[in-house]
BAVEX-664075 format. One line per field, with one value per residue (C-alpha): residue in one letter; x, y, z. Coordinates in steps of 0.1 Angstrom, whole numbers. Layout:
# BAVEX-664075
resn = [a / ...]
X = [X / ...]
Y = [Y / ...]
Z = [Z / ...]
END
This chain:
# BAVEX-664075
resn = [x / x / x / x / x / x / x / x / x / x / x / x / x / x / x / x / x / x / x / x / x / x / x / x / x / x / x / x / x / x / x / x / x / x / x / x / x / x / x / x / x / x / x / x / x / x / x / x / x / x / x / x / x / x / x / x / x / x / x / x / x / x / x / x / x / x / x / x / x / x / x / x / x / x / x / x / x / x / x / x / x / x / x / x / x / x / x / x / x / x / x / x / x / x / x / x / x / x / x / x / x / x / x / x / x / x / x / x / x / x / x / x / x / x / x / x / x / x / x / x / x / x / x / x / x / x / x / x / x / x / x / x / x / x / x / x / x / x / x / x / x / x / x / x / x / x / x / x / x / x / x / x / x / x / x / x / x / x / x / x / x / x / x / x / x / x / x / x / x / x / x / x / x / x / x / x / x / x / x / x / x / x / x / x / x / x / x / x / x / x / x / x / x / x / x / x / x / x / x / x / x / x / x / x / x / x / x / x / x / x / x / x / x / x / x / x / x / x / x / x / x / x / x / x / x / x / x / x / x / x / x / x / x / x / x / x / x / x / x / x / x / x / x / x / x / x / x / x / x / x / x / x / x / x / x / x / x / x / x / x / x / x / x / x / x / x / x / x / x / x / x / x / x / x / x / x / x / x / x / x / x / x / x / x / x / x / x / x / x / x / x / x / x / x / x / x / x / x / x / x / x / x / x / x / x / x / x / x / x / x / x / x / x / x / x / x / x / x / x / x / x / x / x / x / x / x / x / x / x / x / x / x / x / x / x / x / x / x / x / x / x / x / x / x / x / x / x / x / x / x / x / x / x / x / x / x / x / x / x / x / x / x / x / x / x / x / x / x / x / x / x / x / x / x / x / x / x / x / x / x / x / x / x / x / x / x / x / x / x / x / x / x / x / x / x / x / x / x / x / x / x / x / x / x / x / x / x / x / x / x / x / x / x / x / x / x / x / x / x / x / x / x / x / x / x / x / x / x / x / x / x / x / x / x / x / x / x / x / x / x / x / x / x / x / x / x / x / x / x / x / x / x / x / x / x / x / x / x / x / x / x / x / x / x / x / x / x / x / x / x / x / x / x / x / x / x / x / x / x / x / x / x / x / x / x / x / x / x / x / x / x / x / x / x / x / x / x / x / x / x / x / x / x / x / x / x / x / x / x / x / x / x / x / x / x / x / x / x / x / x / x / x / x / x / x]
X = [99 / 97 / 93 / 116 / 92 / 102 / 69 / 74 / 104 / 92 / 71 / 86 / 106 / 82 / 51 / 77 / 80 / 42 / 44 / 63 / 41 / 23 / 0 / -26 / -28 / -5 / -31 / -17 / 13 / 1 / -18 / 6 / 16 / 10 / -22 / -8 / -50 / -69 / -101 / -122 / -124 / -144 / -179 / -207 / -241 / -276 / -280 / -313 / -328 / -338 / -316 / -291 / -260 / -224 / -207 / -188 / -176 / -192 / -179 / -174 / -201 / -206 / -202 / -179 / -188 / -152 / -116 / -108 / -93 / -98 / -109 / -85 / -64 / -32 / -32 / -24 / 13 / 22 / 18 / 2 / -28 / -59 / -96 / -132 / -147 / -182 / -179 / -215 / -222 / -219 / -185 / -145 / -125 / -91 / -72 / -96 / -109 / -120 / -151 / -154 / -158 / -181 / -202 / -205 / -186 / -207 / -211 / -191 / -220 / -216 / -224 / -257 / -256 / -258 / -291 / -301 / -295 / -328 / -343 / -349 / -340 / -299 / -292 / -255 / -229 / -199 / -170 / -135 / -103 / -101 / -136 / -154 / -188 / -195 / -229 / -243 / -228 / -251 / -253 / -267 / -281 / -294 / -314 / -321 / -304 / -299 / -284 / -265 / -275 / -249 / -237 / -232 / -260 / -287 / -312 / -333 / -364 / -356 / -326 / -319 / -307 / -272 / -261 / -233 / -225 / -222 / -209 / -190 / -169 / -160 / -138 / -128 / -91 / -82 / -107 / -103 / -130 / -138 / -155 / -162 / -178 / -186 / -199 / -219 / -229 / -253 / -251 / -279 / -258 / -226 / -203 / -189 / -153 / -137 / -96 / -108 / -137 / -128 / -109 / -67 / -59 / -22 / 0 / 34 / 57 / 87 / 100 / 126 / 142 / 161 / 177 / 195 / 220 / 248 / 236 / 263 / 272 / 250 / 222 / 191 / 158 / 125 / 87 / 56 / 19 / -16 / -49 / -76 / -81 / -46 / -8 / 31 / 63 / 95 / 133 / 165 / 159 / 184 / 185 / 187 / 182 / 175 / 144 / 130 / 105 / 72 / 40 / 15 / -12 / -49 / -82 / -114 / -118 / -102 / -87 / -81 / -67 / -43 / -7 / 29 / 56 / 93 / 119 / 155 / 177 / 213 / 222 / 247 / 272 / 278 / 242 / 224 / 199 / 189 / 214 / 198 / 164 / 175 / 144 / 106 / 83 / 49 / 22 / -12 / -11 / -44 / -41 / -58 / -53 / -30 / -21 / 16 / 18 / 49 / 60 / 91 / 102 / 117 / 141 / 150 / 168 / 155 / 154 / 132 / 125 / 135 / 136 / 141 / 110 / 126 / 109 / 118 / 106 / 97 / 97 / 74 / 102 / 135 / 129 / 139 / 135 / 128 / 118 / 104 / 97 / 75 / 61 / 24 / 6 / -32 / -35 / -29 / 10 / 36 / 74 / 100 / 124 / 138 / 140 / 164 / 175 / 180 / 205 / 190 / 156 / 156 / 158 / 162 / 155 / 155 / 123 / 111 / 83 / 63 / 26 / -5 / 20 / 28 / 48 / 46 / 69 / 67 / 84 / 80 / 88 / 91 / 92 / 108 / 73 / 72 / 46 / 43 / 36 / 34 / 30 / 27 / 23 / 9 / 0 / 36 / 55 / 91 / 104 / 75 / 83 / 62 / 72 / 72 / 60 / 50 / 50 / 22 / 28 / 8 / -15 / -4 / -16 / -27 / -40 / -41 / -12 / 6 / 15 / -3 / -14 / -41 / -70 / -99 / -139 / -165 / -169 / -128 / -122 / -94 / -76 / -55 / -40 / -46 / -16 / -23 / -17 / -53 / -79 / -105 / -116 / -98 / -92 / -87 / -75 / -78 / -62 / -58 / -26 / -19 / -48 / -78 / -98 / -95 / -117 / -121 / -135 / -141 / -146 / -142 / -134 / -104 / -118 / -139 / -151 / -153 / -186 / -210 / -210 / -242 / -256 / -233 / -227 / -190 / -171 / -137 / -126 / -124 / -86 / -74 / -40 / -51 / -23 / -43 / -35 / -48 / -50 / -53 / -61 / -58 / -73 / -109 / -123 / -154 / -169 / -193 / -163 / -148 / -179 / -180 / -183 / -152 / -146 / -115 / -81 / -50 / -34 / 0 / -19 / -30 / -47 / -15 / 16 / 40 / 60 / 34 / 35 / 53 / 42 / 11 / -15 / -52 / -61 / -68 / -39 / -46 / -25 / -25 / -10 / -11 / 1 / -4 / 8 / 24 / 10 / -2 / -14 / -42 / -65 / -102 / -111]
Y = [28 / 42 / 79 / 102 / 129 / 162 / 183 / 219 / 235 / 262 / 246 / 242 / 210 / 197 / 196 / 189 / 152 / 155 / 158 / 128 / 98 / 85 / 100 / 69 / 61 / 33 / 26 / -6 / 4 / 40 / 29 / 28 / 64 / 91 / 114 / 152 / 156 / 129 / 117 / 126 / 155 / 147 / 159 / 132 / 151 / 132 / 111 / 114 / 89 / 52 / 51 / 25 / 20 / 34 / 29 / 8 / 2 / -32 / -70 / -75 / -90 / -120 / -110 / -84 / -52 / -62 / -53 / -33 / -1 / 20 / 23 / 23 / 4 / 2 / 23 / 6 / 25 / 7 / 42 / 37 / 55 / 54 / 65 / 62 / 40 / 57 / 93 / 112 / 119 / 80 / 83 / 77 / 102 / 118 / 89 / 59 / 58 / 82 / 101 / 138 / 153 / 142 / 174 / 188 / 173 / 153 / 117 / 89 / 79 / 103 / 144 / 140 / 156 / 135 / 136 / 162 / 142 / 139 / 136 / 100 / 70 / 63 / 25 / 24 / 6 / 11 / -7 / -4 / -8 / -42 / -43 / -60 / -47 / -26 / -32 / -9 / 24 / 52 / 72 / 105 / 113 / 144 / 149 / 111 / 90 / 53 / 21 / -5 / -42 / -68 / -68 / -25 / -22 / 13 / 26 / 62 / 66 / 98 / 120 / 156 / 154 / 165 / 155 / 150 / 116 / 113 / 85 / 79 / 49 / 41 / 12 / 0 / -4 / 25 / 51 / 60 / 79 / 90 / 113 / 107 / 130 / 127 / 157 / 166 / 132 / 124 / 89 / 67 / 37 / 51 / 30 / 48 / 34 / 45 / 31 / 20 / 7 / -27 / -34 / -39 / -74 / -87 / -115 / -124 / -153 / -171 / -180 / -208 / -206 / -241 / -239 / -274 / -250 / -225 / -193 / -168 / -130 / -117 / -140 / -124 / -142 / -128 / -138 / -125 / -133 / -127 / -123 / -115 / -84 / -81 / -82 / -83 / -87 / -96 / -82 / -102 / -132 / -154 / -191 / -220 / -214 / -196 / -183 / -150 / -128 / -110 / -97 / -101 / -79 / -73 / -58 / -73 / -107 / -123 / -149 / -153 / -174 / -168 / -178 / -172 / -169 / -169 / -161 / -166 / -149 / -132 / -97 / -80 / -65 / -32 / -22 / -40 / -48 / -88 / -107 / -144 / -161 / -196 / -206 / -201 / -215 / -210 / -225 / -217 / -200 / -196 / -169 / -161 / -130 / -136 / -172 / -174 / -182 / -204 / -217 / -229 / -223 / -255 / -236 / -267 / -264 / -254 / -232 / -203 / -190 / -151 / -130 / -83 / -60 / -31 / 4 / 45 / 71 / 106 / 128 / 154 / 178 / 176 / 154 / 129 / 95 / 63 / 29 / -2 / -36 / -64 / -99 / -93 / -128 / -135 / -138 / -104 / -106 / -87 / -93 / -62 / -73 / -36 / -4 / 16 / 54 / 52 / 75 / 74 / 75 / 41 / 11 / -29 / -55 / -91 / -105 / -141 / -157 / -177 / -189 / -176 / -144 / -104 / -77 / -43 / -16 / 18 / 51 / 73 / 114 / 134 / 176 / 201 / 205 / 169 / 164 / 129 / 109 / 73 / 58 / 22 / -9 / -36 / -74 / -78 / -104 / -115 / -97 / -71 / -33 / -11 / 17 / 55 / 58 / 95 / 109 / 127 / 157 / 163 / 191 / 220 / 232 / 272 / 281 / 279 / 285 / 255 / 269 / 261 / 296 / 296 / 295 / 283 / 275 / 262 / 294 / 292 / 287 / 262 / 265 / 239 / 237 / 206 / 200 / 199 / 159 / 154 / 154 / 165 / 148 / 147 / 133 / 160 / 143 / 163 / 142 / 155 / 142 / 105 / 95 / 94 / 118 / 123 / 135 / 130 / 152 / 135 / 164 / 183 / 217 / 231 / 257 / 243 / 251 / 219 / 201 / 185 / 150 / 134 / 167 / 172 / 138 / 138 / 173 / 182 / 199 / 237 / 242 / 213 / 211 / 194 / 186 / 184 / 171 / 164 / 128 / 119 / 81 / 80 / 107 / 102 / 133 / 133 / 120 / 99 / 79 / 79 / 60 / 36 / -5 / -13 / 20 / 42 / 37 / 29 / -5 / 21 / 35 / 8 / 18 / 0 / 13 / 22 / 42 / 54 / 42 / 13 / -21 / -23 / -38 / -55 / -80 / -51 / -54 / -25 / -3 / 34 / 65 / 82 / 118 / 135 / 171 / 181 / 184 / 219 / 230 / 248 / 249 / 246 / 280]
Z = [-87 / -52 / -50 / -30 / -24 / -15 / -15 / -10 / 7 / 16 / 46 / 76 / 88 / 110 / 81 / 53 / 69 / 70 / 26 / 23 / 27 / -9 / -26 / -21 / 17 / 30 / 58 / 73 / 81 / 97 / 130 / 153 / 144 / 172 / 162 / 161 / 151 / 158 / 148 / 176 / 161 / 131 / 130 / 121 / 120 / 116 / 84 / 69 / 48 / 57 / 85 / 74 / 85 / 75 / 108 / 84 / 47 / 53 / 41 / 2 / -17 / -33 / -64 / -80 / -105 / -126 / -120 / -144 / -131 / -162 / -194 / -224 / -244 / -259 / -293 / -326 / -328 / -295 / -269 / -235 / -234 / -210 / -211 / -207 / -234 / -226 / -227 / -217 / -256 / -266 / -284 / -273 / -260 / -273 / -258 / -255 / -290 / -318 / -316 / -303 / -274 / -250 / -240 / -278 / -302 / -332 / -325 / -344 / -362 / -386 / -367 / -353 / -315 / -288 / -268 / -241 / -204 / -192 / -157 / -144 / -123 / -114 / -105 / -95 / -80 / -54 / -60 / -43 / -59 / -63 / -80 / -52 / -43 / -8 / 7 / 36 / 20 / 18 / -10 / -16 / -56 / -59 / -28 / -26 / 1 / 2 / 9 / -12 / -7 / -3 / -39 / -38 / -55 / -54 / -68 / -69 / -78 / -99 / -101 / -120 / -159 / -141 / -101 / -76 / -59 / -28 / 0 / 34 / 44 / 78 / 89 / 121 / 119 / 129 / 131 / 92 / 75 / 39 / 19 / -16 / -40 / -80 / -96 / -129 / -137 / -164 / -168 / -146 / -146 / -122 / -109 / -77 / -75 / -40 / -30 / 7 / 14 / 34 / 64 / 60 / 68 / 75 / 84 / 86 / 81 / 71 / 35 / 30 / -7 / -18 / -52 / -66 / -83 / -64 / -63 / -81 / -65 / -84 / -85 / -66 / -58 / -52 / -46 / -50 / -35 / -51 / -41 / -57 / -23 / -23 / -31 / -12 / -28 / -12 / -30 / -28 / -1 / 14 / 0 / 27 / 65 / 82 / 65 / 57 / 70 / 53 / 61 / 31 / 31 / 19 / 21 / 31 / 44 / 72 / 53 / 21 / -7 / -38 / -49 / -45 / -71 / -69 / -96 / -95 / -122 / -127 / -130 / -147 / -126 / -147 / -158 / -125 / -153 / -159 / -181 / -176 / -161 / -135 / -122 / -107 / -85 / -78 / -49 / -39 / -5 / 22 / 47 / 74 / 95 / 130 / 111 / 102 / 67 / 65 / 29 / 9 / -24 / -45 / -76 / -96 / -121 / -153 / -188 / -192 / -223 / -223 / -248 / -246 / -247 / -268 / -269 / -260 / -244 / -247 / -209 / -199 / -185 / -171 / -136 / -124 / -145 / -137 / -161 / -138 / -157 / -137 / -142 / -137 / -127 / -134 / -93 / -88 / -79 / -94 / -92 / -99 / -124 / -134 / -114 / -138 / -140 / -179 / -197 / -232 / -244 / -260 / -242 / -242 / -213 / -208 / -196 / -190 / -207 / -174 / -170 / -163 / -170 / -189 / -187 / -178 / -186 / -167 / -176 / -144 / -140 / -107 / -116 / -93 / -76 / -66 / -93 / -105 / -138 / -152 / -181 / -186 / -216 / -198 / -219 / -227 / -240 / -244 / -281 / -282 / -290 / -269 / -295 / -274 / -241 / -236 / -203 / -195 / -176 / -143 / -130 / -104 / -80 / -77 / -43 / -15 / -21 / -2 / 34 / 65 / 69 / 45 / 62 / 39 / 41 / 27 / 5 / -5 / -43 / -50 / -82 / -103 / -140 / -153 / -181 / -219 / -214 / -196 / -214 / -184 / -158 / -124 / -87 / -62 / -30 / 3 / 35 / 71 / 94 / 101 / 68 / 97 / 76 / 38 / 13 / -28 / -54 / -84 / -108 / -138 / -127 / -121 / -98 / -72 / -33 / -8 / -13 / 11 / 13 / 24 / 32 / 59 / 77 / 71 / 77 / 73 / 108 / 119 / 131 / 114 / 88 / 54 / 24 / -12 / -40 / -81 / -97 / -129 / -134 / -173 / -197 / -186 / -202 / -181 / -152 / -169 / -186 / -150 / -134 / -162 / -152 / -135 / -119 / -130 / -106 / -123 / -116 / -103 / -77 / -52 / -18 / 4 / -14 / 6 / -21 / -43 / -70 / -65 / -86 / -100 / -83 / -90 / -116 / -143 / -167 / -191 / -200 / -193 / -168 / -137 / -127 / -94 / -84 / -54 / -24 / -9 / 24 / 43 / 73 / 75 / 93]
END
């Protein structure tokens, strides 16, 4: 499922290179990049408020708000859908549920209309994108400023009926820094889900596959690792000496604890698709940061019960097409069995039934303006139908108008179309070069200016090049539904891809969809 991005042509070489990285930051492996504008030019004014700390995004908590990335659920006719289960009027949105819309509509109940938002209190919580809990982030409700304990928990004494979100995260490892801003929320019990929020943590080591059986030409073997912070996969190792190399990653802690999975199965030649299931192997692993993380894979012989997840699907446009099919562990790990370019709509594949184990079948579009969509089923088993996976098609980009000339400000309009697919609610995603300064709208307008983010304590910079971009994590109709218990990322659009999206990743298995546009750039005057 790795993404050949091509952004826009018409910018020049030298930024073109600049549009190709993901569309969610692959921090790790960035730090050794040379700066073209680096971070000491970032502005960090005076923070009012009880003077706590943000110099850093701060260790995880003890305790977790929940993994779930977002809200919906599979429908009953077997499509992927995604959405907020609590919409600001109290009732599902088009894709999460019945019910009507959640700023007017009548309520499911039976038409009464939902309640005025009110002034009052906001107790909230910041989460990252695994669902662990960031203490010692300030956040700014309303005009209120303050600080979450250990568990990312705040509180404000009172807030307006309506308000904006606001938070910074800094983090050592390299300088990065992020802005994060929710507007036009009602509800007082947000959760504030941001991707980064902890340091990147890496090691490497050495992987030594034995299998009692000969390993055919067109046997391949690959393994998978699992945290609940984090998650690596390694494609199509050697088996027997000498060993081979990875570098699993994750967020947070310096060490760390999960398991590792191998599988070992057959492909056919002609289709490159799997045509039988050998064996698998799984271990708990402990890693620690600068520790190598040496293991071995036993692949006994053994029979696997397999069985084809059948279904079709219906594109968004004429791009380029992609359907991906992964194991997806209760530890967090996923391992890649199918990375197809289909020729049909319908389509059959062989899967394995393991333990403590789904699937998850992906149907992936790239348009001629390097926008982005995927749609998955996730809960799979071996002989389920996933019926029609629909596309969804993703938003575009209107101005600026995508060429470092435009020079913008505070005062700029930014436009977007969000497709007929979304139902609302949106991620705009504004980054500066080498990912040492980013900033996110979380918003429902598709015309917007750049907002302040703790009333001025994190600036974009005058003279510098931005790229921006629009998310859509699922068809959250408003941002209310996005800040719901769990926070709102899709599991296809983790904070370390390196191809974005590659496999899913996190311990939320729901099914749903992601769609991005392409990039477009401009300079802060």
């Amino acid at each position: 499922m790795s993404r050949s991005v091509k952004r826009h042509s018409a910018v020049p070489g030298a930024l073109r290179s600049w549009l190709r990285p993901p569309l969610v930051v692959a921090a790790t492996a960035l730090a050794a990049c040379t700066s073209v504008l680096g971070i000491e030019d970032l502005h960090e004014g005076p923070r009012p408020g009880d003077g706590g700390s943000d110099a850093d995004a701060g260790t995880a908590g003890t305790s977790s708000s929940g993994a779930g990335a977002h809200g919906g659920t599979s429908s009953s006719a077997g499509t992927a859908t995604s959405g907020g289960s609590e919409p600001r009027a109290g009732s599902g949105n088009a894709a999460g549920g019945g019910g009507s819309s959640a700023t007017g509509g009548s309520s499911a109940e039976g038409g009464a209309a939902p309640p005025a938002p009110t002034d009052g209190p906001v107790h909230g919580t910041v989460i990252d994108f695994w669902g662990r809990a960031l203490g010692n982030i300030t956040v700014q409700i309303g005009t209120q400023q303050v600080v979450t304990d250990k568990d990312g928990k705040f509180s404000t004494d009172s807030a307006p009926a309506e308000y904006d979100a606001s938070l910074k995260l800094a983090r050592e490892s390299g300088g990065k820094v992020y802005g994060w801003v929710y507007q036009g929320l009602t509800r007082r019990d947000p959760t504030l889900q941001v991707f980064q929020g902890r340091e990147d943590r890496s090691t490497s080591g050495t992987v030594t596959v034995t299998a009692e059986d000969a390993i055919g030409t067109n046997d391949t073997v690959s393994a998978a690792w699992g945290t609940p912070d984090g998650s690596s996969e390694k494609h199509d190792m050697t088996v027997g000496a000498p060993g081979n190399n990875f570098m699993p990653d994750w967020q947070g802690p310096s060490t760390n604890t999960g398991s590792a999975h191998a599988l070992l199965w057959a492909v056919n030649a002609a289709t490159s698709l799997p045509s039988a299931y050998r064996s698998y192997d799984t271990k708990l692993i402990a890693l620690a940061e600068g520790t190598a993380a040496d293991m071995t894979f036993t692949l006994k012989t053994m029979s696997i019960t397999t069985d084809n997840v059948t279904g079709s699907v219906t594109r968004a446009g004429a791009g380029d097409r992609t359907n991906a099919v992964f194991v997806r562990f209760k530890s967090g790990a996923s391992l890649t069995l199918v990375s197809h370019t289909p020729t049909a709509d319908a389509f059959t594949y062989l899967v394995p039934k393991l333990m403590d184990a789904s699937i998850s079948v992906a149907a992936s579009e790239e348009d001629g303006s390097d926008g982005f969509s995927v749609v998955h089923q996730d809960g799979l088993s071996p002989g389920d139908s996933v019926g029609t996976l629909d596309i969804p098609s993703p938003p575009i980009t209107l101005g600026p108008t995508g060429t470092a000339a435009d020079a913008v400000d505070d005062a700029t309009p930014f436009t977007f179309k969000g497709s007929a697919d979304s139902a609302g609610a949106y991620v705009i995603h504004i980054e500066a070069d080498q990912f040492y300064q980013s900033l996110f709208i979380v918003t429902e307008k598709t015309t917007f200016t750049l907002p302040k983010v703790l009333d001025g304590a994190y600036q974009l910079t005058s003279g510098r090049l931005y790229r921006w971009w629009v998310e859509t994590h699922g068809s959250y109709e408003t941002v209310d539904q996005m800040t719901k218990a769990g926070g709102f990322a899709d599991a296809y659009a983790g904070p370390t891809q390196f191809s974005a999206p590659g496999e899913p990743m996190g311990l939320n298995q729901e099914s749903g969809a992601f769609t991005s546009s392409g990039a477009a750039l401009f300079t802060l005057k």
